[in-house]
Each structure stands twice: as C-alpha cells, then as structure tokens.
BAMI-9433 format. One record per residue (C-alpha): residue number from 1; x, y, z. Coordinates in nm, 3 decimals. Layout:
! residues N
+-----+---------+---------+---------+
|  nr |       u |       v |       w |
+-----+---------+---------+---------+
| NUM |       X |       Y |       Z |
...
+-----+---------+---------+---------+
//
This chain:
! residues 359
+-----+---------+---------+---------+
|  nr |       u |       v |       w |
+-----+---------+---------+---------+
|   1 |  -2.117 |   2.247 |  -0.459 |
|   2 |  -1.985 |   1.934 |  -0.604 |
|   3 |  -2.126 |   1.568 |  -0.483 |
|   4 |  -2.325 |   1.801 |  -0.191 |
|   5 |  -2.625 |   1.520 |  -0.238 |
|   6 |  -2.352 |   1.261 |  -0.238 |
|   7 |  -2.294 |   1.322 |   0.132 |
|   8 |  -2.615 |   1.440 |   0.188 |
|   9 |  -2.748 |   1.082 |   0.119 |
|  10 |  -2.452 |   0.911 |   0.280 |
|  11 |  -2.524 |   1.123 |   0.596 |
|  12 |  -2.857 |   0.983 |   0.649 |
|  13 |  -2.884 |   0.770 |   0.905 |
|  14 |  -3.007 |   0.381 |   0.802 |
|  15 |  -2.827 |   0.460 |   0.421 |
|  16 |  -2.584 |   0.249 |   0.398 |
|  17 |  -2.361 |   0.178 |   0.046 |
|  18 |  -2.619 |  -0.124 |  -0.068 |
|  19 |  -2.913 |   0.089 |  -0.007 |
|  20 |  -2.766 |   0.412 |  -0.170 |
|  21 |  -2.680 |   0.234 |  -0.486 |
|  22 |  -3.044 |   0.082 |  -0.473 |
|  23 |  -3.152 |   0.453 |  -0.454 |
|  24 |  -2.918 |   0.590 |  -0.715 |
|  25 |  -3.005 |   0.277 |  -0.983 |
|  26 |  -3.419 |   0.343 |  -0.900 |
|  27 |  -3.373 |   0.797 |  -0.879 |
|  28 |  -3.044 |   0.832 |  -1.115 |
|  29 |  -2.941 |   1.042 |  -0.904 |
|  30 |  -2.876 |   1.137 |  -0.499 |
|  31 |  -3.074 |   1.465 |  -0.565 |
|  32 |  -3.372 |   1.301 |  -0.725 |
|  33 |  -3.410 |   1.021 |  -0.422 |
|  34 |  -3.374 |   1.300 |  -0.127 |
|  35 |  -3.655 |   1.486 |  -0.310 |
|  36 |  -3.850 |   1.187 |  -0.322 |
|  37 |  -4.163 |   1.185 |  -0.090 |
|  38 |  -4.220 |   0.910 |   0.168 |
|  39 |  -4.412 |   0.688 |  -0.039 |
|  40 |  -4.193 |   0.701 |  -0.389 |
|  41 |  -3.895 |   0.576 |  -0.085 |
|  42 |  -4.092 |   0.311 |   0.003 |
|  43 |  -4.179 |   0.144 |  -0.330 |
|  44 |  -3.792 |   0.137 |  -0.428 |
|  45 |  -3.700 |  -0.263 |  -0.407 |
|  46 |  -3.461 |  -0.344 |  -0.135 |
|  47 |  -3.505 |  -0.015 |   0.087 |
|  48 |  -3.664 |  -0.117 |   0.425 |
|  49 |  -3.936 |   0.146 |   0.542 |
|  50 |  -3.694 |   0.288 |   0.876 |
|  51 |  -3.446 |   0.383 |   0.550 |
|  52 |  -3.763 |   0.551 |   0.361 |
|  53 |  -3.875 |   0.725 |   0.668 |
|  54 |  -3.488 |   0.814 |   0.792 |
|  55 |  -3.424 |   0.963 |   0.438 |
|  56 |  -3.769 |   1.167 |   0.410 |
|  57 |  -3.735 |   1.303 |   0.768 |
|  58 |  -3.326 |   1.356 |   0.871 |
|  59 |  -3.207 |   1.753 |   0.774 |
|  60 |  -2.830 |   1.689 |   0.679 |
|  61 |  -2.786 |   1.983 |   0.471 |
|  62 |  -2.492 |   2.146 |   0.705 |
|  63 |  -2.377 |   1.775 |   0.714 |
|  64 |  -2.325 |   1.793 |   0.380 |
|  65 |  -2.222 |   2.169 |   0.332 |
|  66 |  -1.920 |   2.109 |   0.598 |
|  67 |  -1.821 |   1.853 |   0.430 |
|  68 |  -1.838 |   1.989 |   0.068 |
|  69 |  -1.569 |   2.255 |   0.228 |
|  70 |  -1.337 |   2.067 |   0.399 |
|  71 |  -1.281 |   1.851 |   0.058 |
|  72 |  -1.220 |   2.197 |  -0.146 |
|  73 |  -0.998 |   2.334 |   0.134 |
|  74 |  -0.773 |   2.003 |   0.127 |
|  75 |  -0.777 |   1.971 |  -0.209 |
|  76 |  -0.904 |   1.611 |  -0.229 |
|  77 |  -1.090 |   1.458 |  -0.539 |
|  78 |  -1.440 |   1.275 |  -0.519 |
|  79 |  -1.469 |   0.987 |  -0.716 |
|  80 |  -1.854 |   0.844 |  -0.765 |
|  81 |  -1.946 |   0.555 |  -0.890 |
|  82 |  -2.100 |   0.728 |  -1.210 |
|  83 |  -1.749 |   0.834 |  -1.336 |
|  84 |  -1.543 |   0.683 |  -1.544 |
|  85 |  -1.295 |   0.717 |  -1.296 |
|  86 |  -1.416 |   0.486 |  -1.076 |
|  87 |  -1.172 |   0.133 |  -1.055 |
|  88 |  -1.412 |  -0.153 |  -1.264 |
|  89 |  -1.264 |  -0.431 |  -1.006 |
|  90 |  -1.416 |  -0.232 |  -0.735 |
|  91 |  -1.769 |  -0.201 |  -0.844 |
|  92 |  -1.772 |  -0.600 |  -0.858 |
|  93 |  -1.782 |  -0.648 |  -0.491 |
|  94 |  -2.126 |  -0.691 |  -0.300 |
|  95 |  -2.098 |  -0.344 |  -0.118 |
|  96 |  -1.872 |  -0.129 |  -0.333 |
|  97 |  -1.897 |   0.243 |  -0.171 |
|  98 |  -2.086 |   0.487 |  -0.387 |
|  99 |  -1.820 |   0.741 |  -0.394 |
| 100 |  -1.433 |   0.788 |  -0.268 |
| 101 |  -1.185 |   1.099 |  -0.175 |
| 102 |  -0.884 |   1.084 |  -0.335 |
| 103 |  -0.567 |   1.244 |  -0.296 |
| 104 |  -0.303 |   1.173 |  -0.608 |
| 105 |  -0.411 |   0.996 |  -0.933 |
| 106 |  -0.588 |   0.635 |  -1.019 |
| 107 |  -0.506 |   0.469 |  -1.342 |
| 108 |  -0.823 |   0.266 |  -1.515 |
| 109 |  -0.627 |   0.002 |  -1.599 |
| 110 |  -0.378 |  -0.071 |  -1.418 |
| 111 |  -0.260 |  -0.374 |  -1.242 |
| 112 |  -0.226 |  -0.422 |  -0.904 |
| 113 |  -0.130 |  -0.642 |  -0.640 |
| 114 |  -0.231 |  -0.621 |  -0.259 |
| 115 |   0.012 |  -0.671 |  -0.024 |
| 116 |  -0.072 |  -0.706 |   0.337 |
| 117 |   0.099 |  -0.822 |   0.682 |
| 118 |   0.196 |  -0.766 |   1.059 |
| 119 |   0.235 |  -0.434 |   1.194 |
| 120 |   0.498 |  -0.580 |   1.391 |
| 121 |   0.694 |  -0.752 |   1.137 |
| 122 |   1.032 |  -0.874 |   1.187 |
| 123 |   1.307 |  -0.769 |   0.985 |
| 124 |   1.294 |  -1.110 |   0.733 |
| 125 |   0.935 |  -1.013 |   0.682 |
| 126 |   1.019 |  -0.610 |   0.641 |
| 127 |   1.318 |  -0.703 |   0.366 |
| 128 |   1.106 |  -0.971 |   0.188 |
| 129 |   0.820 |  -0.706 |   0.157 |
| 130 |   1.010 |  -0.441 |   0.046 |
| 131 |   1.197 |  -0.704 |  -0.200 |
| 132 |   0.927 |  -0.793 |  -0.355 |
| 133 |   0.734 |  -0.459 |  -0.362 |
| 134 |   1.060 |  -0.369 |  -0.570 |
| 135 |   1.026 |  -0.653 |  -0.769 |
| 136 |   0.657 |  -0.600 |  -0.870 |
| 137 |   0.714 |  -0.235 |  -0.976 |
| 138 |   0.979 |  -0.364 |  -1.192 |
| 139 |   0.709 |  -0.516 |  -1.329 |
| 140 |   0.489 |  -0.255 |  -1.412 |
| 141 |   0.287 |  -0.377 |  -1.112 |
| 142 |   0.073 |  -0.149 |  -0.882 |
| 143 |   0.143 |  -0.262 |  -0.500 |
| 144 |  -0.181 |  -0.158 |  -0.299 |
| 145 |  -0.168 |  -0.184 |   0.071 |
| 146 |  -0.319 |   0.007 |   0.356 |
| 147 |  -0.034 |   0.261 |   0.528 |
| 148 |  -0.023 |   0.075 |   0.839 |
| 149 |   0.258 |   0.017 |   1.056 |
| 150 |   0.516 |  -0.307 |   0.915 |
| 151 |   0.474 |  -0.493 |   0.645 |
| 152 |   0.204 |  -0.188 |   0.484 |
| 153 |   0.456 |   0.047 |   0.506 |
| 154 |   0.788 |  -0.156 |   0.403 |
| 155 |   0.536 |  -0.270 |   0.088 |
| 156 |   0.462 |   0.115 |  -0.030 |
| 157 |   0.857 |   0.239 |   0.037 |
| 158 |   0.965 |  -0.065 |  -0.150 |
| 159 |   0.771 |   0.030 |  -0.487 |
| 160 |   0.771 |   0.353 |  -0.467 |
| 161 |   1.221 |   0.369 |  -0.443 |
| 162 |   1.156 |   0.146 |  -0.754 |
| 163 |   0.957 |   0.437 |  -0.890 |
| 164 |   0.643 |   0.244 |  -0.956 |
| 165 |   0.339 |   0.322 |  -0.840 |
| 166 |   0.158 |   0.253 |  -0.505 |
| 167 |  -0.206 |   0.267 |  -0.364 |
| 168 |  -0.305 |   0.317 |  -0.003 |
| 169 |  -0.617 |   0.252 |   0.144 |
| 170 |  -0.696 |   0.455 |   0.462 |
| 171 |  -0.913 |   0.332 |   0.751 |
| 172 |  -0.937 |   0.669 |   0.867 |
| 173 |  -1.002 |   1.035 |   0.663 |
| 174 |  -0.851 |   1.049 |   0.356 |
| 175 |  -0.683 |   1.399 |   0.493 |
| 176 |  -0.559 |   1.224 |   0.832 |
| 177 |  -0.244 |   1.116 |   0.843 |
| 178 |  -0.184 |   0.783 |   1.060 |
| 179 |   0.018 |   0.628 |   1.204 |
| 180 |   0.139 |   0.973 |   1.228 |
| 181 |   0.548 |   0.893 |   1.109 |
| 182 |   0.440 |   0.817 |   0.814 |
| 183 |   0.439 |   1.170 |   0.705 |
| 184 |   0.682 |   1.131 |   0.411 |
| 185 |   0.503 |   0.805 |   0.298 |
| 186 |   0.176 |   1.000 |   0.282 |
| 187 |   0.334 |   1.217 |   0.105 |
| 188 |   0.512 |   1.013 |  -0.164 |
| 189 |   0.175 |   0.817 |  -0.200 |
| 190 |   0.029 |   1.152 |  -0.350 |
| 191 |   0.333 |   1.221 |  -0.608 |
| 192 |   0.349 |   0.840 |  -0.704 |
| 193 |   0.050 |   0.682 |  -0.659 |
| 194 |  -0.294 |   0.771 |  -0.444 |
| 195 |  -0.452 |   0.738 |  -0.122 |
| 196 |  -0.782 |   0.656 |  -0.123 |
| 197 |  -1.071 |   0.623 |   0.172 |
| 198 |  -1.470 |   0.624 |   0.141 |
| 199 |  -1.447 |   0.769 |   0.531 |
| 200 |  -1.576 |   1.124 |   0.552 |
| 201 |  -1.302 |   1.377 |   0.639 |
| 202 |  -1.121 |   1.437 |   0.948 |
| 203 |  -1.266 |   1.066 |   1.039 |
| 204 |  -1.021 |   0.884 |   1.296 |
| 205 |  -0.831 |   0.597 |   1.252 |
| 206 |  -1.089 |   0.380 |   1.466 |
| 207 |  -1.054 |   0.031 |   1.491 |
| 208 |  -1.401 |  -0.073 |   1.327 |
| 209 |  -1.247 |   0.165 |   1.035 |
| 210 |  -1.009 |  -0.110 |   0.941 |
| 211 |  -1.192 |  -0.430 |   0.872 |
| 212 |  -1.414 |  -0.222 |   0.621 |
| 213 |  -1.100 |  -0.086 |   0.422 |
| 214 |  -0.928 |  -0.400 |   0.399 |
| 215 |  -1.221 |  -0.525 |   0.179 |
| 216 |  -1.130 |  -0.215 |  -0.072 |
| 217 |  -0.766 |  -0.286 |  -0.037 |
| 218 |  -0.828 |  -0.686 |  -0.173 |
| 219 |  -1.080 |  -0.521 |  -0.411 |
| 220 |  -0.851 |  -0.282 |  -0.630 |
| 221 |  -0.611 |  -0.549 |  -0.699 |
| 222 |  -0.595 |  -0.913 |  -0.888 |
| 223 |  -0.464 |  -1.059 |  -0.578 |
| 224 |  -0.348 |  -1.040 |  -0.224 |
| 225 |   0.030 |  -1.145 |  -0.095 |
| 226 |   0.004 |  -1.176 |   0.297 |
| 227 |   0.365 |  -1.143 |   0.429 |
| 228 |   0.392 |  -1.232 |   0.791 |
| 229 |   0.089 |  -1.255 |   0.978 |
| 230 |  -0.008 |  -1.459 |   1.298 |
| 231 |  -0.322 |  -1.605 |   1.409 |
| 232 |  -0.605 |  -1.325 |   1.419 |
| 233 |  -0.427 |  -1.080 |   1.222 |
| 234 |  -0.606 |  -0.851 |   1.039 |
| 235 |  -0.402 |  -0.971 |   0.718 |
| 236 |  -0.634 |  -1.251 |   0.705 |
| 237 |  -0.956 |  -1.066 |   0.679 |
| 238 |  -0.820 |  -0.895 |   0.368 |
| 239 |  -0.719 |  -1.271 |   0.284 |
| 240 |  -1.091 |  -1.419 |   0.337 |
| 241 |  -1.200 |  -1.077 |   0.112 |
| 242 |  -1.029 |  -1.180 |  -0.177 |
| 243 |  -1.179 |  -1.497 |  -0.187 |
| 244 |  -1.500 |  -1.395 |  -0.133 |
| 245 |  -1.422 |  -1.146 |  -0.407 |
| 246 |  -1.254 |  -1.391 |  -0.654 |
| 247 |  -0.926 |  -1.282 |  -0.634 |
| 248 |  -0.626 |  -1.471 |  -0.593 |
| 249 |  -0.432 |  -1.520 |  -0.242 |
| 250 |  -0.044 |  -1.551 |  -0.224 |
| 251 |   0.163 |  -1.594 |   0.098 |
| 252 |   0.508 |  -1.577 |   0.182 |
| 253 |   0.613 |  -1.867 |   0.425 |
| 254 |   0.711 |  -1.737 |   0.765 |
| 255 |   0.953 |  -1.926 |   1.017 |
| 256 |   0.760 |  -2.235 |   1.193 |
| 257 |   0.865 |  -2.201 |   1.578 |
| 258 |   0.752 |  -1.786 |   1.569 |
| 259 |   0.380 |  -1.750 |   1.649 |
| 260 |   0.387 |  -1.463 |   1.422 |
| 261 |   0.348 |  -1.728 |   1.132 |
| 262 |   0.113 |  -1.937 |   1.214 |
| 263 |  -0.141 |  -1.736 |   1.011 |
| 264 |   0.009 |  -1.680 |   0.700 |
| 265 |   0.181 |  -2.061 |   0.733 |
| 266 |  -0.168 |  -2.156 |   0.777 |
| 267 |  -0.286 |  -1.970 |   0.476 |
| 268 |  -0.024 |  -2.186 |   0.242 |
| 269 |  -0.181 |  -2.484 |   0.429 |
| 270 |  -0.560 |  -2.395 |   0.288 |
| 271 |  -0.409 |  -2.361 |  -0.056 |
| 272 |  -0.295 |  -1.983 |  -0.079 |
| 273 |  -0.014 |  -2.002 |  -0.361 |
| 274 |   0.354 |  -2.024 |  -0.141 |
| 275 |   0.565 |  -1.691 |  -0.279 |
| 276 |   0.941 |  -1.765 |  -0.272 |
| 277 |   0.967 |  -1.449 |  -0.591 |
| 278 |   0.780 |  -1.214 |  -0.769 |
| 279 |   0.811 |  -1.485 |  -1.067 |
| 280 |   0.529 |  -1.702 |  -0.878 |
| 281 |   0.264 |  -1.424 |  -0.860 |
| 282 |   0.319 |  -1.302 |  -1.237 |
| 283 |   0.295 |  -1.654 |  -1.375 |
| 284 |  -0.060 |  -1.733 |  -1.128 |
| 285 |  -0.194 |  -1.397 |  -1.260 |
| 286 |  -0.024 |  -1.467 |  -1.575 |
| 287 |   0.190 |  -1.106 |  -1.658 |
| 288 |   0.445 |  -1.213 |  -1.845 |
| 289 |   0.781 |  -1.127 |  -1.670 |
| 290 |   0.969 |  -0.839 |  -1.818 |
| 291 |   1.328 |  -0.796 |  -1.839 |
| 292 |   1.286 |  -0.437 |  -1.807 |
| 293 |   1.006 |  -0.201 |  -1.756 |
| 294 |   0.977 |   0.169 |  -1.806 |
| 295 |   0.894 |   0.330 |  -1.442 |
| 296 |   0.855 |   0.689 |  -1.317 |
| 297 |   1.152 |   0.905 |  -1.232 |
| 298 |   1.211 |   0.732 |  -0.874 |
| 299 |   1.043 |   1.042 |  -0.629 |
| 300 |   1.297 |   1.259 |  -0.441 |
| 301 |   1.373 |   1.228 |  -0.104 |
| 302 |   1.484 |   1.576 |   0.077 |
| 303 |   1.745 |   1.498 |   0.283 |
| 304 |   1.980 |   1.759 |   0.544 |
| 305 |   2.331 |   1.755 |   0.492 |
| 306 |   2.342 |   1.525 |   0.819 |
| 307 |   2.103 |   1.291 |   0.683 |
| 308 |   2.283 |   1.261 |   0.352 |
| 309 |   2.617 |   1.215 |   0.509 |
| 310 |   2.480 |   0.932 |   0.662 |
| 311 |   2.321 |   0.768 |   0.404 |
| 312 |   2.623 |   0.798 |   0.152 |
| 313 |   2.855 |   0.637 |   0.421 |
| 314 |   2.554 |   0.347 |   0.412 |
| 315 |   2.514 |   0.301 |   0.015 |
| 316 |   2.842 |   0.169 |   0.040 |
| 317 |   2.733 |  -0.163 |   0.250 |
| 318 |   2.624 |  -0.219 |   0.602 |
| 319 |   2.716 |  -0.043 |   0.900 |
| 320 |   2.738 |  -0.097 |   1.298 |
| 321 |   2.624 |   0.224 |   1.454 |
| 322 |   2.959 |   0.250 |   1.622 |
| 323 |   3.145 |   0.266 |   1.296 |
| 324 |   2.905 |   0.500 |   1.144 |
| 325 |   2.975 |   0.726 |   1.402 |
| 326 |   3.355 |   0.709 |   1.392 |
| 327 |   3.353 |   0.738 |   0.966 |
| 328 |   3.118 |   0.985 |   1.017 |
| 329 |   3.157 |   1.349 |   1.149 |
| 330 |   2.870 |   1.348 |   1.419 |
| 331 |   2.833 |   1.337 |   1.784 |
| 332 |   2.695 |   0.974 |   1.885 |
| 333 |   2.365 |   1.124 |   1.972 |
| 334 |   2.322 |   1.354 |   1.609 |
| 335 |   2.366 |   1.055 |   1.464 |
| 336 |   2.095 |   0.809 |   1.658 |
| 337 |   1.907 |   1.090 |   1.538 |
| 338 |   1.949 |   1.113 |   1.222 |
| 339 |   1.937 |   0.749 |   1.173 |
| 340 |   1.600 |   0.732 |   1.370 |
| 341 |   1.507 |   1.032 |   1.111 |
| 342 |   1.623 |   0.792 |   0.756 |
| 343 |   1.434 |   0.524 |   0.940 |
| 344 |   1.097 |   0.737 |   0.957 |
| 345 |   1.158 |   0.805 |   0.593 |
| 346 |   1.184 |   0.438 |   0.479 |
| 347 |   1.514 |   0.513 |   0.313 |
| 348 |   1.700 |   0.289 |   0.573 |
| 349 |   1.632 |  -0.028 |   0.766 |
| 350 |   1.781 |  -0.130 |   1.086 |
| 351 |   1.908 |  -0.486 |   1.137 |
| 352 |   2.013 |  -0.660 |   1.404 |
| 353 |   2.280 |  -0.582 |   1.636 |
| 354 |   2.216 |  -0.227 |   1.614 |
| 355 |   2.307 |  -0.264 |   1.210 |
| 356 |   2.250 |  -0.023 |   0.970 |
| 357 |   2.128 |  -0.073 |   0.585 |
| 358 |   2.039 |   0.101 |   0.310 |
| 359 |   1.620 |  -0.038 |   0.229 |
+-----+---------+---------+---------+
//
C-alpha cells in the first residue's frame, strides 16, 4: 500500500512534522525509523526520548491500513516531501508537513498569490476580491486561498470564471467538503486547480484545524493580499505567516468608520503594501504585466433551464428582484430560488436593495 509508513509514522503519538522529517533525514525512510529499536530512536538528534519510546511502543498498523483505503477509495493523491512534486516554497518554512492529499493537479512552478479575508465580507470587499482574483489570473497568476466562507470563496470564483487556476487549502479532510455550499467550488477547484490538506481523511473542519492551514496557504504563494479583515481575524495570522516566512503582505484598504477594517487598515499602517489594482502586486513581486495571457478554457457551469433564464436576463446589466421576476417567466418564489441557487454557485452576487448582478 502506498505511503502506509507515511501515516504509520504520522499516527504515532509525540511525532509531530519537525520530528518526522528529523526521522526521515537520519532513517531515509518512514519504514526504516519504525523498524528502528529503542536505542537507534534515541541517538537521532532532535527526537526527545517520550518520541523514541512513543514510536518503538504505539501499534498503528490499522491506523495506517484505514487510512491507506479511504485515500484509494476517494481517489486522492499523496504528495511526500521526497517527490518532485512537492511545492519548493513550501519546504522552506520551519514545519513544512512531510506529506499532503491532493485532489486536482499542482504545477512546480507556478506563481501564486494568497488571498485571504472576512468570512463576513461586505459586498465592496466580495467585488474587490473577486476583481482582483480576475485580474491576477489574467495574469497568469495562481490565487491560493483557503475555501472559507467571504472573501476565500469570492477569491477562488473570481479566478477560476477567468479560467486561471486556483489553490485551496483545507483546514479539515481533504475529502470533506466545508462550508458545505460550496459544493460546486470544491468541485471546480479539482478541474482548475487543487485542494490540498496535510489533515488525515474524513478530519473535521475544527477550529484548531485553521490556524495550522493558514501557515500552508501564505507558504505556497510569493505573497499574501488580505481583503477585509477586522481586529482578530484569522486573515492576520496568515498575514504574521508570511512574514515570518519571507513573503510579501498586500492589503486592500477597507472603509475607516466599519470595525470590519480596522485589521487590514491596520496592516497598511505596519507597512503591508496598500492594493488599489492588481498593477501594485505584479510590480512588488515584479511579474511584468501582460496585456494578454493564455488561460484555460473558463470551466463549465451546469445550469437548469430556470437557472439559465435567469442568468441571461442578468448578463445584460443589473436587476431588482422585482423586475427579474416580471421579465422573467417564474413564480416570485422559483425565482428567490433559483437566484439563492446562482448565488451558491458563485455565478451571481447580490447587491444591495435586493439587487441582482452577474459576479
């Protein structure tokens, strides 16, 4: 079974990723250190003696087994740090994880850009996100982000409709799908991009989960754009990870009497580079800007005949909901449905005053 001593020695209690790695530099190999007796544990530099005894005396082999099935039943890749698939900016952090599950495709050099904000953005910081998702595809520009709720999920729509590619980084099993309405986006994410977590499967979206994953999320890319976040957001831990990691931090100015901003406004006020267009992060990270760039077919959205009905009467400009449903040839309540539906899908965006637009 493939990577079986990969969990294995991830199972063990008291392993964590820096003393796996020390294992796999002094063994070669996961096999080779869970063979090891007691005393060949202890001499390895940097592995405390609990660790030595943990690993010489825990039985995780149906740990592992389970595990080794679930991935071949979902279909999901393992990526270890020995491959040559494994992203280079990830392995410079100070706890990179020893191996991944991946669902989609990672290109080994491409570049990215982290994008990152409120899960309950408002609708300035849901259109500037999406704007300037679109923008950075243009660009040839990965957008990674982590599938949340808000600004996460207005960043992935917005580059993937541009057909570029996007990354998500899951605080929860790679094969879990949360928040749960993001069905389609998890979806799209596999055809255009990847989801990635170093959770083991079926592993619930727990709130410890999320700190840990935003340090992956600032690590895959060259920099992190906050959009919209207020004091104590979890925004600004991925912020303080990309410094710590050497990366650059970008922030879109938020409006000064909503408490929402005071955390990326405060970000801007410690230096982060202020993000008005996508021309200010390609000339810090120095891309040169691109007229044009050649993308990926944009994916395919399914739509009923309802649903498309409703979104040709919006590609033609904005739309109340009242005179959507008197162009249109639905009951009022098909379509707060079906607009509810397009909404789920991140194909349309409501505004205010019960407003209508295409995203």
């Amino acid at each position: 079974m493939d990577h079986y001593y990969w969990f294995a020695l991830k199972s063990v209690p008291q392993v964590g990723n820096v003393t796996f790695l020390r294992l796999l530099a002094h063994f070669g190999s996961p096999e080779k250190a869970l063979k090891a007796s007691l005393d060949e544990l202890c001499s390895v530099k940097g592995v405390s003696a609990a660790a030595a005894r943990s690993i010489a005396e825990h039985d995780c082999r149906d740990e592992a087994a389970a595990e080794c099935e679930k991935v071949q039943a979902a279909g999901v890749q393992v990526v270890d740090v020995l491959s040559e698939r494994y992203p280079r900016l990830l392995m410079q952090i100070a706890d990179p994880p020893p191996f991944f599950c991946l669902m989609g495709s990672l290109q080994g050099s491409e570049t990215a850009v982290a994008m990152v904000g409120s899960r309950h953005a408002s609708q300035y910081g849901l259109c500037t996100a999406t704007r300037l998702a679109r923008e950075l595809a243009e660009q040839g520009v990965t957008v990674v982000s982590g599938m949340a709720r808000g600004i996460d999920t207005a960043s992935h729509w917005g580059c993937l409709k541009a057909g570029g590619r996007s990354i998500a980084v899951l605080g929860c099993g790679v094969d879990v799908i949360y928040p749960p309405e993001n069905d389609a986006l998890y979806r799209a994410l596999c055809d255009g991009g990847a989801l990635v977590s170093e959770f083991p499967m079926g592993t619930s979206p727990l709130p410890e989960n999320f700190p840990r994953r935003n340090r992956i999320i600032s690590a895959l890319a060259r920099g992190v754009l906050v959009v919209e976040a207020g004091e104590g957001s979890g925004s600004l831990i991925t912020a303080q990870y990309a410094l710590e990691q050497g990366r650059e931090v970008f922030a879109v100015p938020g409006n000064v009497t909503t408490s929402g901003s005071r955390g990326v406004n405060g970000l801007i006020k410690q230096g982060a580079k202020l993000v008005e267009r996508v021309e200010d992060i390609l000339e810090e990270l120095a891309i040169e800007p691109q007229a044009t760039h050649p993308l990926q077919k944009p994916p395919s959205f399914p739509l009923t005949p309802q649903e498309a009905e409703l979104y040709a009467l919006l590609c033609q400009g904005v739309l109340q909901i009242d005179e959507i449903i008197v162009q249109s040839a639905l009951t009022a309540g098909e379509v707060s449905a079906t607009l509810l539906r397009l909404e789920m899908k991140g194909i349309i965006t409501q505004l205010p005053g019960k407003r209508f637009a295409v995203v």
